[in-house]
mmCIF file of the N, C-alpha and C atoms, coordinates in Angstrom:
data_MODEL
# 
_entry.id   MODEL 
# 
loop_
_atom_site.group_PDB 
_atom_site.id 
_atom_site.type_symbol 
_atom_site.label_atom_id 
_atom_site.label_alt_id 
_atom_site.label_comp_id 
_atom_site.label_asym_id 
_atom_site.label_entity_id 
_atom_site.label_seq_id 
_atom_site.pdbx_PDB_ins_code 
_atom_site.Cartn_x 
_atom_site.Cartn_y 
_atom_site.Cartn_z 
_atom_site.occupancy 
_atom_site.B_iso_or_equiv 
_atom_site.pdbx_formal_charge 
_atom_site.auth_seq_id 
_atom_site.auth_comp_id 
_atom_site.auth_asym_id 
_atom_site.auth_atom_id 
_atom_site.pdbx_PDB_model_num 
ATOM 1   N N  . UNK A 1 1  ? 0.846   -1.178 0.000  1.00 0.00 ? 1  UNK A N  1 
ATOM 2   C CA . UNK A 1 1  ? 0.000   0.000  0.000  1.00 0.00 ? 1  UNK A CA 1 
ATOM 3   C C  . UNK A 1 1  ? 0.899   1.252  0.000  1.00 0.00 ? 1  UNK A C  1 
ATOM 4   N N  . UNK A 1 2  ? 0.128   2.021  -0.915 1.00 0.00 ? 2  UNK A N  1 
ATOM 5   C CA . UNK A 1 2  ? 1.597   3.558  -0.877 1.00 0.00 ? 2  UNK A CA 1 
ATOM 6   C C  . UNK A 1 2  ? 0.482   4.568  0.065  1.00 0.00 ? 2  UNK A C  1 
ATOM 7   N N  . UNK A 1 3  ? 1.962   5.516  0.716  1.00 0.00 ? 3  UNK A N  1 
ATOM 8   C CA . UNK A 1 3  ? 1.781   6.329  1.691  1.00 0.00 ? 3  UNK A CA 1 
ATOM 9   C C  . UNK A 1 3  ? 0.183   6.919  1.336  1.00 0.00 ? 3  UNK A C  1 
ATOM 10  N N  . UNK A 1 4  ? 0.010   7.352  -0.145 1.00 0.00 ? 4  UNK A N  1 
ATOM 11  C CA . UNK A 1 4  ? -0.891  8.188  -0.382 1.00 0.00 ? 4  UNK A CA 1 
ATOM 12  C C  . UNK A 1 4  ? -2.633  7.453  -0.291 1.00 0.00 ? 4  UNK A C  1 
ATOM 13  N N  . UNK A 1 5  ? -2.520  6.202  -0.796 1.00 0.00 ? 5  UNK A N  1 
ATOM 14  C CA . UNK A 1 5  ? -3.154  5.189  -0.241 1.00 0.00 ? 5  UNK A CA 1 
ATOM 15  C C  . UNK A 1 5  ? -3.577  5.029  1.142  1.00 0.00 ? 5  UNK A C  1 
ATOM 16  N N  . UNK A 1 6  ? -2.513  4.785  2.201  1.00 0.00 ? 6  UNK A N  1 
ATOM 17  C CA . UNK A 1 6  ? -2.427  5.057  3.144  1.00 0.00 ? 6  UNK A CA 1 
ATOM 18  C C  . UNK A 1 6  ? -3.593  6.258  4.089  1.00 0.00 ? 6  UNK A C  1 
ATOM 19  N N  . UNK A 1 7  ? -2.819  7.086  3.543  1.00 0.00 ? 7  UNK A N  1 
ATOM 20  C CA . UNK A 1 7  ? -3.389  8.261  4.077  1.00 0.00 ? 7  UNK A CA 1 
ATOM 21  C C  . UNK A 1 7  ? -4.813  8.868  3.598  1.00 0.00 ? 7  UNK A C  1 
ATOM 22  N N  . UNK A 1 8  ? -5.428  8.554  2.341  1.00 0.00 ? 8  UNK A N  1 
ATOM 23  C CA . UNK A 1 8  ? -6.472  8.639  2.044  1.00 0.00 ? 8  UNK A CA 1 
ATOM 24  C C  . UNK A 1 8  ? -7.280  7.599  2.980  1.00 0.00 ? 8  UNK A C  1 
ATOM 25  N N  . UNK A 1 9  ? -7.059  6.800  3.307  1.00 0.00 ? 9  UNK A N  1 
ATOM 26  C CA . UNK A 1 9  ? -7.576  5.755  3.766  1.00 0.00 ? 9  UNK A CA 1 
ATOM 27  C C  . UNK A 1 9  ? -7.877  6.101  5.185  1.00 0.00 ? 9  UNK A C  1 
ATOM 28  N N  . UNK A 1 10 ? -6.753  6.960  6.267  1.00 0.00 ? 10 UNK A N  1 
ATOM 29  C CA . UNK A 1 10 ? -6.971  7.124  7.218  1.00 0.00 ? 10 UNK A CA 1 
ATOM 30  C C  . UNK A 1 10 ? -8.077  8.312  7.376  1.00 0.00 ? 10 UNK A C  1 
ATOM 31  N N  . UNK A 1 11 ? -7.880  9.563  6.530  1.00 0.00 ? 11 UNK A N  1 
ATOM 32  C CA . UNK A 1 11 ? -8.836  10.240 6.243  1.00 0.00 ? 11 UNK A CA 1 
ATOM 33  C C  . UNK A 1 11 ? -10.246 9.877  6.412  1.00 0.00 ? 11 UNK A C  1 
ATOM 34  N N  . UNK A 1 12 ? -10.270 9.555  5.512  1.00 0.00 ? 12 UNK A N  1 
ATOM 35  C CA . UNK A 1 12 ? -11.700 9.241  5.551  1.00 0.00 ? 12 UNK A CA 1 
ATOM 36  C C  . UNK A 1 12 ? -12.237 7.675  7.039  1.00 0.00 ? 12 UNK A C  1 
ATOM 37  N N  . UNK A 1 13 ? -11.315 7.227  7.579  1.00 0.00 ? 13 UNK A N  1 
ATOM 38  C CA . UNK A 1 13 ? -11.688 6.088  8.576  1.00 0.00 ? 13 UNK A CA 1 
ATOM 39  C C  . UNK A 1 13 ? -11.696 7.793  9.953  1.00 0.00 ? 13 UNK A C  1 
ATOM 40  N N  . UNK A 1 14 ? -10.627 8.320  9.528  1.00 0.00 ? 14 UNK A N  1 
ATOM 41  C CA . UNK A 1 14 ? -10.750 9.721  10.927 1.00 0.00 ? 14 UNK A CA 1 
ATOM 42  C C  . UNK A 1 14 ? -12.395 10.869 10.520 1.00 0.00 ? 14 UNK A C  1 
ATOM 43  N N  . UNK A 1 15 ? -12.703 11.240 9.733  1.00 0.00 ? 15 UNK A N  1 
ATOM 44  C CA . UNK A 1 15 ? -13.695 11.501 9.290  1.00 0.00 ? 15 UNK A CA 1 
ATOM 45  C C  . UNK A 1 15 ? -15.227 10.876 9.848  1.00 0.00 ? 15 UNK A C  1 
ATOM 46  N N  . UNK A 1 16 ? -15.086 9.646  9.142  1.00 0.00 ? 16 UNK A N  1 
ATOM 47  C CA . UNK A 1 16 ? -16.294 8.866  9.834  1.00 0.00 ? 16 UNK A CA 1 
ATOM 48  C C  . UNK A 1 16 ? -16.487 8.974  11.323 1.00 0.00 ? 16 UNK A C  1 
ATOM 49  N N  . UNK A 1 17 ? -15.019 8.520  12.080 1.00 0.00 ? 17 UNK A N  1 
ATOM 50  C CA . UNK A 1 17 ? -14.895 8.557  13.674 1.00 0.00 ? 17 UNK A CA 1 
ATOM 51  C C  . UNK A 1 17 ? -15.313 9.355  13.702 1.00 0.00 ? 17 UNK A C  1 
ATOM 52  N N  . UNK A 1 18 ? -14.726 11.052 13.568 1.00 0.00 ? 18 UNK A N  1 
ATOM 53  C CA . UNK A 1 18 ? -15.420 12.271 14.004 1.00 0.00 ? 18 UNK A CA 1 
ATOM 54  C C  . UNK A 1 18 ? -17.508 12.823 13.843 1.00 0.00 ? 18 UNK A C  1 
ATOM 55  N N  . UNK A 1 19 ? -17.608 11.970 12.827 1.00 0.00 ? 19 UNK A N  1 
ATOM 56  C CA . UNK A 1 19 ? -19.155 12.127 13.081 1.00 0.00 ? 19 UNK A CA 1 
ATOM 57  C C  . UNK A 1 19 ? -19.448 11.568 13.791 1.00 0.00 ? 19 UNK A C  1 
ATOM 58  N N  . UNK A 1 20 ? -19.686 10.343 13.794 1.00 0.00 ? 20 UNK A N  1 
ATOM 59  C CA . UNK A 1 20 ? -19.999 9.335  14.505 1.00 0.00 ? 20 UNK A CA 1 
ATOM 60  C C  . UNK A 1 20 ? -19.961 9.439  15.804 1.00 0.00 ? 20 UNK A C  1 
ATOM 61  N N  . UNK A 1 21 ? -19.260 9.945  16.492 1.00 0.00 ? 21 UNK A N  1 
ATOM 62  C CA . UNK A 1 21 ? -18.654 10.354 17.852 1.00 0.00 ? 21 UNK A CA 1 
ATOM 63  C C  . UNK A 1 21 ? -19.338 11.825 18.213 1.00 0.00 ? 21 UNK A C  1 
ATOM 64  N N  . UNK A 1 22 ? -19.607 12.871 17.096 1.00 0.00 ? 22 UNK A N  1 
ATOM 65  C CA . UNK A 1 22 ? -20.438 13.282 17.451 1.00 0.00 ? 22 UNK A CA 1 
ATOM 66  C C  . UNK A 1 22 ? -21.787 13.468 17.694 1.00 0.00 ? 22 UNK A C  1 
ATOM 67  N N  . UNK A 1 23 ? -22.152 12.838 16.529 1.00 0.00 ? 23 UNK A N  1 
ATOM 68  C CA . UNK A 1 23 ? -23.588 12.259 16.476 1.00 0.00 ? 23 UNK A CA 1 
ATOM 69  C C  . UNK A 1 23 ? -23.803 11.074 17.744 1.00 0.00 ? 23 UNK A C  1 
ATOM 70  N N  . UNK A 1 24 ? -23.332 10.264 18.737 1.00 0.00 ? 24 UNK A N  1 
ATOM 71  C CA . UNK A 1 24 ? -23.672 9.678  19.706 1.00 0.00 ? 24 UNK A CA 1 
ATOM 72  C C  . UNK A 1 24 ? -23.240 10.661 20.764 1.00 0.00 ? 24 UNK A C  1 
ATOM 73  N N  . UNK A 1 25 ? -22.260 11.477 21.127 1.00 0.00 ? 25 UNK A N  1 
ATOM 74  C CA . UNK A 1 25 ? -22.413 12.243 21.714 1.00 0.00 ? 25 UNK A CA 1 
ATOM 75  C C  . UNK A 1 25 ? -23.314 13.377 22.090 1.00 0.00 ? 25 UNK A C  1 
ATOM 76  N N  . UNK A 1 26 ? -24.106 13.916 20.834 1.00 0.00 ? 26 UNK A N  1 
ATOM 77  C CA . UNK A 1 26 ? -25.131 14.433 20.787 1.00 0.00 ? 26 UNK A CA 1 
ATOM 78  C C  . UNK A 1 26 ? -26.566 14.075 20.988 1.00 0.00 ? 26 UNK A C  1 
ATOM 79  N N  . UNK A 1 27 ? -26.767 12.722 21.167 1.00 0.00 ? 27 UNK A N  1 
ATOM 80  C CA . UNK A 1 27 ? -27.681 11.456 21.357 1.00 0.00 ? 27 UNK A CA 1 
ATOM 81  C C  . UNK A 1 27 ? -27.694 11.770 23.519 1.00 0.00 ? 27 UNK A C  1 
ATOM 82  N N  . UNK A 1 28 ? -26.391 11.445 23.742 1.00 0.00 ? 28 UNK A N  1 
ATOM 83  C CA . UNK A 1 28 ? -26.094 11.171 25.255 1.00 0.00 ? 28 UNK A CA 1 
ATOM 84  C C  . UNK A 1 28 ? -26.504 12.416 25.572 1.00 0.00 ? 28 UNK A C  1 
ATOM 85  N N  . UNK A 1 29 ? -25.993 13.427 25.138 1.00 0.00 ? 29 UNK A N  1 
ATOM 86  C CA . UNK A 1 29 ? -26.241 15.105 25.739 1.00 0.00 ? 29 UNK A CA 1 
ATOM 87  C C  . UNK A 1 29 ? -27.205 15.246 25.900 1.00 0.00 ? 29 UNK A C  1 
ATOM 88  N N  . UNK A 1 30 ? -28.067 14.823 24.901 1.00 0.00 ? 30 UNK A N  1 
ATOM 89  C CA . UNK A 1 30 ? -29.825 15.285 24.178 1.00 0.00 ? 30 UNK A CA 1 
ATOM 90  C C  . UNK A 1 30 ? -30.607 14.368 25.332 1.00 0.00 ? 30 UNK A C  1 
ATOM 91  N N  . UNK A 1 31 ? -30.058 13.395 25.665 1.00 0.00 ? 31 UNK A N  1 
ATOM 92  C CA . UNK A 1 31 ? -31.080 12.467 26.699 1.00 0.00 ? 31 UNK A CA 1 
ATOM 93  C C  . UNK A 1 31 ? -30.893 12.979 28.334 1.00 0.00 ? 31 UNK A C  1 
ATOM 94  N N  . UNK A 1 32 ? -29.362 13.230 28.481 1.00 0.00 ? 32 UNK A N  1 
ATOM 95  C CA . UNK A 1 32 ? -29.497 13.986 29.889 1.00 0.00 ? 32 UNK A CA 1 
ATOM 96  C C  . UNK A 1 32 ? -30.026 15.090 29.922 1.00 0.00 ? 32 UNK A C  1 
ATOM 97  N N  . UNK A 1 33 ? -30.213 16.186 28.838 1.00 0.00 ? 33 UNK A N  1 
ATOM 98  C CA . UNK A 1 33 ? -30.670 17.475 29.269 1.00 0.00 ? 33 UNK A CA 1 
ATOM 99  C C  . UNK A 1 33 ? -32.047 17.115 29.273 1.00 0.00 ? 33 UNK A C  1 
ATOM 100 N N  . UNK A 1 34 ? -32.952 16.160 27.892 1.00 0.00 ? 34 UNK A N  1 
ATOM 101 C CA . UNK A 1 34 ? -34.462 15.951 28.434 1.00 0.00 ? 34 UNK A CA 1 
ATOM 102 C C  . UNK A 1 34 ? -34.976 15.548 29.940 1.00 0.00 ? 34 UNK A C  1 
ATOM 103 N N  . UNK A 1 35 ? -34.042 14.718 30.021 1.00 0.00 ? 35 UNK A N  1 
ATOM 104 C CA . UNK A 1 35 ? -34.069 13.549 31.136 1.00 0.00 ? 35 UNK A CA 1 
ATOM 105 C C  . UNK A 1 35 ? -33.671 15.157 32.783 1.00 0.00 ? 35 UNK A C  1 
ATOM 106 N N  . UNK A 1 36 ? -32.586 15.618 32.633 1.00 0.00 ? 36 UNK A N  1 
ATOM 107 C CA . UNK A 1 36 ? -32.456 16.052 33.680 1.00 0.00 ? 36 UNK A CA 1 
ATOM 108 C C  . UNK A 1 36 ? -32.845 17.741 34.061 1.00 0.00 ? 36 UNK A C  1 
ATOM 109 N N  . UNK A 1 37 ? -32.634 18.220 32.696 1.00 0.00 ? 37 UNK A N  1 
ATOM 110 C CA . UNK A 1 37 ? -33.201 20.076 32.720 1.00 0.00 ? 37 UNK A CA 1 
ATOM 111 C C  . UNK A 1 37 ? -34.589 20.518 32.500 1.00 0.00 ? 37 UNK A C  1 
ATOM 112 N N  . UNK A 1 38 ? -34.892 19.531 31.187 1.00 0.00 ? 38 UNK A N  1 
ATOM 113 C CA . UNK A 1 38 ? -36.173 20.189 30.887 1.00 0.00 ? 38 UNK A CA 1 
ATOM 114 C C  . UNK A 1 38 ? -37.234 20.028 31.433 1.00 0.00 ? 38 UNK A C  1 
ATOM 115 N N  . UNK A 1 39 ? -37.673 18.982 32.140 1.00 0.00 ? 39 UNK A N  1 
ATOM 116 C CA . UNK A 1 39 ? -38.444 19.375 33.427 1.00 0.00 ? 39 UNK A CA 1 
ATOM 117 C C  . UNK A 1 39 ? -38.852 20.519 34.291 1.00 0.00 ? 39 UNK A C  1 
ATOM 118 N N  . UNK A 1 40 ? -37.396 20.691 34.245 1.00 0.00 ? 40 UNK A N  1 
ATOM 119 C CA . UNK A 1 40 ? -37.208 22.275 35.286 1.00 0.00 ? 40 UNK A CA 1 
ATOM 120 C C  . UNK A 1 40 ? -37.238 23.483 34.887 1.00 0.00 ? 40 UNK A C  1 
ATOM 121 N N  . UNK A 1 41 ? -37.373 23.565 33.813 1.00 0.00 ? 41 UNK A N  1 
ATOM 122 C CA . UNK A 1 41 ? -37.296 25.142 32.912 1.00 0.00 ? 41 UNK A CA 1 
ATOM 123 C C  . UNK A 1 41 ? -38.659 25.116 32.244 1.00 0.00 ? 41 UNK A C  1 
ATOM 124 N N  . UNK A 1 42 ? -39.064 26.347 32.511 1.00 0.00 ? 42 UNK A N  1 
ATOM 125 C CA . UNK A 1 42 ? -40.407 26.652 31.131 1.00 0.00 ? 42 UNK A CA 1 
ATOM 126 C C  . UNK A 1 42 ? -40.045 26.111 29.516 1.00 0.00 ? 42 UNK A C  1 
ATOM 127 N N  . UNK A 1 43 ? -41.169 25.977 29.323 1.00 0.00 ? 43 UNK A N  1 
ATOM 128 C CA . UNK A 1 43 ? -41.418 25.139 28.176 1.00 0.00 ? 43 UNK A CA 1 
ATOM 129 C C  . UNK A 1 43 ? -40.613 26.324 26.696 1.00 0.00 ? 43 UNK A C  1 
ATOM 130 N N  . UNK A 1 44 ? -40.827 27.278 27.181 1.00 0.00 ? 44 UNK A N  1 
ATOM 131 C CA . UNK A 1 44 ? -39.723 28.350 26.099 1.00 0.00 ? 44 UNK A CA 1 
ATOM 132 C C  . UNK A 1 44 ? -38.621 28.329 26.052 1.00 0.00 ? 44 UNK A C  1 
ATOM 133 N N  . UNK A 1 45 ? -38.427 28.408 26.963 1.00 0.00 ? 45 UNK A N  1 
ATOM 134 C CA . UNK A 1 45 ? -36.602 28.334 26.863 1.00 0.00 ? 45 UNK A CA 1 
ATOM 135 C C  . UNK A 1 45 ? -36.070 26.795 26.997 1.00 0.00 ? 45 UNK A C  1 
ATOM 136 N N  . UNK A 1 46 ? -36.782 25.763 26.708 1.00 0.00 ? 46 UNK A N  1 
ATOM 137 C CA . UNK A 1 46 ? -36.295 24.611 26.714 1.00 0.00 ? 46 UNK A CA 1 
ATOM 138 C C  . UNK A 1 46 ? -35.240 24.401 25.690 1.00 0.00 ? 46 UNK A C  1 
ATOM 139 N N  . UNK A 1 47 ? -36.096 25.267 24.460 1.00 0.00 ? 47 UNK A N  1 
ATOM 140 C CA . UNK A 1 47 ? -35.290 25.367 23.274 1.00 0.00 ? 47 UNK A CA 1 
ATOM 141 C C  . UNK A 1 47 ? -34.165 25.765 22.768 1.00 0.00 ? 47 UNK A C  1 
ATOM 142 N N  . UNK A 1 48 ? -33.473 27.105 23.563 1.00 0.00 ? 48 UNK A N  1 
ATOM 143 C CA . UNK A 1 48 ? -32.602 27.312 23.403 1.00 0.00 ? 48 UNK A CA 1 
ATOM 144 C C  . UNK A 1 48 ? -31.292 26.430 23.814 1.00 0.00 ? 48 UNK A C  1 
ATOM 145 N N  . UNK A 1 49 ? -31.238 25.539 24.556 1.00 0.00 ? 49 UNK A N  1 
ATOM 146 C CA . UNK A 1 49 ? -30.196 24.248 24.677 1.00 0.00 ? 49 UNK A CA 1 
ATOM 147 C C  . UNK A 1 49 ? -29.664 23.130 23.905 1.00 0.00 ? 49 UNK A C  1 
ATOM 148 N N  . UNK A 1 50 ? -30.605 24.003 22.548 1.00 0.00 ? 50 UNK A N  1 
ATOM 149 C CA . UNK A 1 50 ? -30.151 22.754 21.590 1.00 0.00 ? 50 UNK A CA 1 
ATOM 150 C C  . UNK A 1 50 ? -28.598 23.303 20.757 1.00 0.00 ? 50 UNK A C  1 
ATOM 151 N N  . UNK A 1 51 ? -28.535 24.621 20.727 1.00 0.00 ? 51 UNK A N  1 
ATOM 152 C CA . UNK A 1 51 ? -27.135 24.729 20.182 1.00 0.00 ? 51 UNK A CA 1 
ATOM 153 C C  . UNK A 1 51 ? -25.720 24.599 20.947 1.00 0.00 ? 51 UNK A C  1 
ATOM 154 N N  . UNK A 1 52 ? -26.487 24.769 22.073 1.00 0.00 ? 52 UNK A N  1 
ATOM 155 C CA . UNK A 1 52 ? -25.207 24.614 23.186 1.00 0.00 ? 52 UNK A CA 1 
ATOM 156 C C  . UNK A 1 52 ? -24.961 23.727 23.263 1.00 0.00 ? 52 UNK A C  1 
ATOM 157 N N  . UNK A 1 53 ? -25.974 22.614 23.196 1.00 0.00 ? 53 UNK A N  1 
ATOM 158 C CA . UNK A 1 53 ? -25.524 20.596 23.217 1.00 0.00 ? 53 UNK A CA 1 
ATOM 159 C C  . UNK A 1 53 ? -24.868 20.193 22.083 1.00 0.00 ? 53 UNK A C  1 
ATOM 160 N N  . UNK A 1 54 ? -25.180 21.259 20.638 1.00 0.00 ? 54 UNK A N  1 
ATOM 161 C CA . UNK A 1 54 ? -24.755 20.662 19.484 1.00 0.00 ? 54 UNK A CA 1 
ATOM 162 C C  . UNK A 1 54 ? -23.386 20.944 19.440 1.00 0.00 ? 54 UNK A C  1 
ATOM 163 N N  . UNK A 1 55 ? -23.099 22.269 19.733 1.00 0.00 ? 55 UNK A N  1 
ATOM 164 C CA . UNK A 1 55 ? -21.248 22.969 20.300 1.00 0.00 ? 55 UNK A CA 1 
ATOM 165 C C  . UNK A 1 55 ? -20.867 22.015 21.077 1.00 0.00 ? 55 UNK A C  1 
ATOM 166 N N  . UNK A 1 56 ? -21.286 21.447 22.281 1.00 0.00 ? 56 UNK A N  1 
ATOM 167 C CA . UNK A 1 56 ? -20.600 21.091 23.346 1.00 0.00 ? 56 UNK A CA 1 
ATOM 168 C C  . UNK A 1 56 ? -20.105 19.255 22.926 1.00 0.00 ? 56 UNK A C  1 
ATOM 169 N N  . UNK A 1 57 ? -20.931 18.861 21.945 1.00 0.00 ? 57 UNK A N  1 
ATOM 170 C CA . UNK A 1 57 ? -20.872 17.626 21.260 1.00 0.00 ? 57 UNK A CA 1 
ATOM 171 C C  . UNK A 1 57 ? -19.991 17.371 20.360 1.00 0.00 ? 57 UNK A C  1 
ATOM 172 N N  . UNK A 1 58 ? -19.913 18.758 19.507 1.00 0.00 ? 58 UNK A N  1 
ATOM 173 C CA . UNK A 1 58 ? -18.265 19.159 18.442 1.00 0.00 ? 58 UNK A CA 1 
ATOM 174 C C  . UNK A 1 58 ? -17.335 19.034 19.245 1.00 0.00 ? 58 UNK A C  1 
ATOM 175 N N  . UNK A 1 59 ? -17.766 19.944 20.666 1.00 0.00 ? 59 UNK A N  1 
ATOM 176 C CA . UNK A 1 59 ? -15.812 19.896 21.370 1.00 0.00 ? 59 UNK A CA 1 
ATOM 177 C C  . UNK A 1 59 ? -15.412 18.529 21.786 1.00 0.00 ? 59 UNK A C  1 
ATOM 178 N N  . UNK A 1 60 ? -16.071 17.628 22.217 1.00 0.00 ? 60 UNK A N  1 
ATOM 179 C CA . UNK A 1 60 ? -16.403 16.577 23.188 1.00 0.00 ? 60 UNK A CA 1 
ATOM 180 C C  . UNK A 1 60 ? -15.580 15.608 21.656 1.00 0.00 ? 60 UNK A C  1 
ATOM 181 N N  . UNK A 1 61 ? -16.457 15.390 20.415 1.00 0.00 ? 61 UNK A N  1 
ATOM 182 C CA . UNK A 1 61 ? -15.620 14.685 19.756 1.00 0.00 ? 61 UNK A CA 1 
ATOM 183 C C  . UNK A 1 61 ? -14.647 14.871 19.442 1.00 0.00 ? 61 UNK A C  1 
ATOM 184 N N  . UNK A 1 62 ? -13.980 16.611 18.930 1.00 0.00 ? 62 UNK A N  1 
ATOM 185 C CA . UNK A 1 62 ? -12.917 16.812 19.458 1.00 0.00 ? 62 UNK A CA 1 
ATOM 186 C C  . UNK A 1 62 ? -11.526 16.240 19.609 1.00 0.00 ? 62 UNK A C  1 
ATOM 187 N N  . UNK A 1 63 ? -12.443 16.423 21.278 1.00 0.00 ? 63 UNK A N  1 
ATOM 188 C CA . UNK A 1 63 ? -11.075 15.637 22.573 1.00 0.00 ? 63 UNK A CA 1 
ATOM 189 C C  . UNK A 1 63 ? -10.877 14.539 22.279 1.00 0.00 ? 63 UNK A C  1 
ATOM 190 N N  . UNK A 1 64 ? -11.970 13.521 21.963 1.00 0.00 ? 64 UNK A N  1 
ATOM 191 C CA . UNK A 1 64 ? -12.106 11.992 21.810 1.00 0.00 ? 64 UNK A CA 1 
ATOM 192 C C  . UNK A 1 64 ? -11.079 11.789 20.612 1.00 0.00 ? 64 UNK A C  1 
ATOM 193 N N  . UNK A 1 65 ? -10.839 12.207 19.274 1.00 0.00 ? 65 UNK A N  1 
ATOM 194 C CA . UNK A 1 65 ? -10.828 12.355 18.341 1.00 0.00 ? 65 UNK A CA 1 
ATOM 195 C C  . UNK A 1 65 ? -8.826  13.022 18.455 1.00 0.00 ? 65 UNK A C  1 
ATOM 196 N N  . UNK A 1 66 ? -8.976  13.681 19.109 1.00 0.00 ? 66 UNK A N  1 
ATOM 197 C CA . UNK A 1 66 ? -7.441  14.310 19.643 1.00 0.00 ? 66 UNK A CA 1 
ATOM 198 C C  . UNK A 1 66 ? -6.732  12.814 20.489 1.00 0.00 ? 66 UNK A C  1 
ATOM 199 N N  . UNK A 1 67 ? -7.141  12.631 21.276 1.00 0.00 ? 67 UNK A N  1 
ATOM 200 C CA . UNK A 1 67 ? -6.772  11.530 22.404 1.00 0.00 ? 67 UNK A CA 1 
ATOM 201 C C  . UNK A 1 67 ? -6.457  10.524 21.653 1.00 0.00 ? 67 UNK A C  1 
ATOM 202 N N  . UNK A 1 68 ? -7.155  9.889  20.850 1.00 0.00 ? 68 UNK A N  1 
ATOM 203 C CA . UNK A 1 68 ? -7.236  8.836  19.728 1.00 0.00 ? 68 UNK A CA 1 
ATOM 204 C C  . UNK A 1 68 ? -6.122  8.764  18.765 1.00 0.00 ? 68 UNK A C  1 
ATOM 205 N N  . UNK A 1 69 ? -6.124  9.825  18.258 1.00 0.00 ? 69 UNK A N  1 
ATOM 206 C CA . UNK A 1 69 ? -5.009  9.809  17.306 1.00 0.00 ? 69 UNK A CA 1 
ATOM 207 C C  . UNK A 1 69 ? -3.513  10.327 17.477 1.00 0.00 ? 69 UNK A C  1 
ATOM 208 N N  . UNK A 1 70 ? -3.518  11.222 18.810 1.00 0.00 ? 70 UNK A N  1 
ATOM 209 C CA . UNK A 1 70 ? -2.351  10.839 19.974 1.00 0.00 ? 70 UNK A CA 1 
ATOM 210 C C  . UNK A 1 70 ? -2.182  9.419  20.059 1.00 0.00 ? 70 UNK A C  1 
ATOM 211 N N  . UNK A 1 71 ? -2.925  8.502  20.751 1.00 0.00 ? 71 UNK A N  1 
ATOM 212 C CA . UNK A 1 71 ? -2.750  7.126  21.071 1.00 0.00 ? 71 UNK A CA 1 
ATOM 213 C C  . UNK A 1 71 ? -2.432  6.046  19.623 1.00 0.00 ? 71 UNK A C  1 
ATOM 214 N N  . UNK A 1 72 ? -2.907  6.849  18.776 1.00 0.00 ? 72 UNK A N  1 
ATOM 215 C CA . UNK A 1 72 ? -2.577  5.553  16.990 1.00 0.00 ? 72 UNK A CA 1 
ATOM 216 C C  . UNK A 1 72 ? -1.011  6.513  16.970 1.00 0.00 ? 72 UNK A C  1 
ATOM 217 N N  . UNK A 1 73 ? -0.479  7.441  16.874 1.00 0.00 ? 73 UNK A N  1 
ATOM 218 C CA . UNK A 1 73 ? 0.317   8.032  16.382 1.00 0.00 ? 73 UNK A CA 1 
ATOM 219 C C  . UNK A 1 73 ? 1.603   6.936  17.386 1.00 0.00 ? 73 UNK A C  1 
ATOM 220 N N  . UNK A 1 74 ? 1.230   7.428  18.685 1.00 0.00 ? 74 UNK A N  1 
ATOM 221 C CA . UNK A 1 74 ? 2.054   7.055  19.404 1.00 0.00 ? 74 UNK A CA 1 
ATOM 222 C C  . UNK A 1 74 ? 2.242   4.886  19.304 1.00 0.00 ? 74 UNK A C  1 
ATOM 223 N N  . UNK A 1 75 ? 1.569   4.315  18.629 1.00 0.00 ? 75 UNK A N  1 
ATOM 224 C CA . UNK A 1 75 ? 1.524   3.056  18.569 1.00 0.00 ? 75 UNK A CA 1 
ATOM 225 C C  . UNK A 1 75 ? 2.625   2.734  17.418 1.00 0.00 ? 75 UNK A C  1 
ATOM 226 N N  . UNK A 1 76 ? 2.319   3.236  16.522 1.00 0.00 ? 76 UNK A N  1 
ATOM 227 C CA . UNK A 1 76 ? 2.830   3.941  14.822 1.00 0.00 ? 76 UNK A CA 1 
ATOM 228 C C  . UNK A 1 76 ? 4.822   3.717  15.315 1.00 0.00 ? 76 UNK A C  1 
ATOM 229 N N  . UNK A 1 77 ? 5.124   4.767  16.319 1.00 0.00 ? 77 UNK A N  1 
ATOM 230 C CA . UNK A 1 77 ? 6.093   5.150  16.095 1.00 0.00 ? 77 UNK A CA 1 
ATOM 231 C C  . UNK A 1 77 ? 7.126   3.418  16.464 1.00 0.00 ? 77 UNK A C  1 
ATOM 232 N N  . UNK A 1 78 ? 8.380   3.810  15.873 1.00 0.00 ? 78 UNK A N  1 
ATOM 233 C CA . UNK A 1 78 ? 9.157   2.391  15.913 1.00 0.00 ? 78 UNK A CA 1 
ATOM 234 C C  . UNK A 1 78 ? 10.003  2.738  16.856 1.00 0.00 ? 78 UNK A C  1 
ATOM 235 N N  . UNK A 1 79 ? 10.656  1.512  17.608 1.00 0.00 ? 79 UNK A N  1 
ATOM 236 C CA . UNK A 1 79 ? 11.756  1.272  18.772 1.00 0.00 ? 79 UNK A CA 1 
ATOM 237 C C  . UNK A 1 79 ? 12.594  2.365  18.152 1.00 0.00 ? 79 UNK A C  1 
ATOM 238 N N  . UNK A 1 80 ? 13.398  3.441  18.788 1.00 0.00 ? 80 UNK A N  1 
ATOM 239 C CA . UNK A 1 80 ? 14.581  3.972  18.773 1.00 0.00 ? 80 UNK A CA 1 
ATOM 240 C C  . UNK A 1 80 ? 14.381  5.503  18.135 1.00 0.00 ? 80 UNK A C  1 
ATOM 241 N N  . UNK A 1 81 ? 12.966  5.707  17.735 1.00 0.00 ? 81 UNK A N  1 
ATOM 242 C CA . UNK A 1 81 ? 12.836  6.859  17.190 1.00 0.00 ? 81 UNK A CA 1 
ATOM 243 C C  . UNK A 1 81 ? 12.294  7.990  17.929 1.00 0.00 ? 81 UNK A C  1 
ATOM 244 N N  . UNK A 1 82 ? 12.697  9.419  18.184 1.00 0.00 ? 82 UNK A N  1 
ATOM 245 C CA . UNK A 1 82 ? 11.588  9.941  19.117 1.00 0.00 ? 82 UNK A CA 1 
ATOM 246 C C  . UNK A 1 82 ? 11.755  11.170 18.395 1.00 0.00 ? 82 UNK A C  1 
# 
């Protein structure tokens, strides 16, 4: 397999992760805030929490997404190289 191969390949496998990770992250967010806020707030302003969950779901994959490919990078590297 050539580098460019390679790397197209990881692209798009890092791509997928990053939705994916946000889209279930945004799933988990969306069920604790029904589950734990909206109860408690008037029925108007329930609404405005949906962009803040959708931001807070970008950063969240993110980190996941940072951490991850810290941890493949660091697997990657060979005995003796730093």
């Amino acid at each position: 397999m050539t580098k460019n191969l390679r790397l197209v390949l990881f692209m798009l496998a890092a791509t997928v992760f990053n939705i994916a990770a946000t889209a279930i992250s945004f799933i988990i967010l969306m069920l604790l805030y029904t589950a734990l806020l909206v109860p408690h707030m008037p029925a108007e302003s329930a609404f405005f929490g949906l962009p803040l969950l959708f931001t807070a779901s970008i950063i969240l994959s993110f980190f996941a997404y940072q951490k991850l490919l810290k941890r493949y990078l660091h697997k990657l590297q060979l005995p003796g190289q730093d």
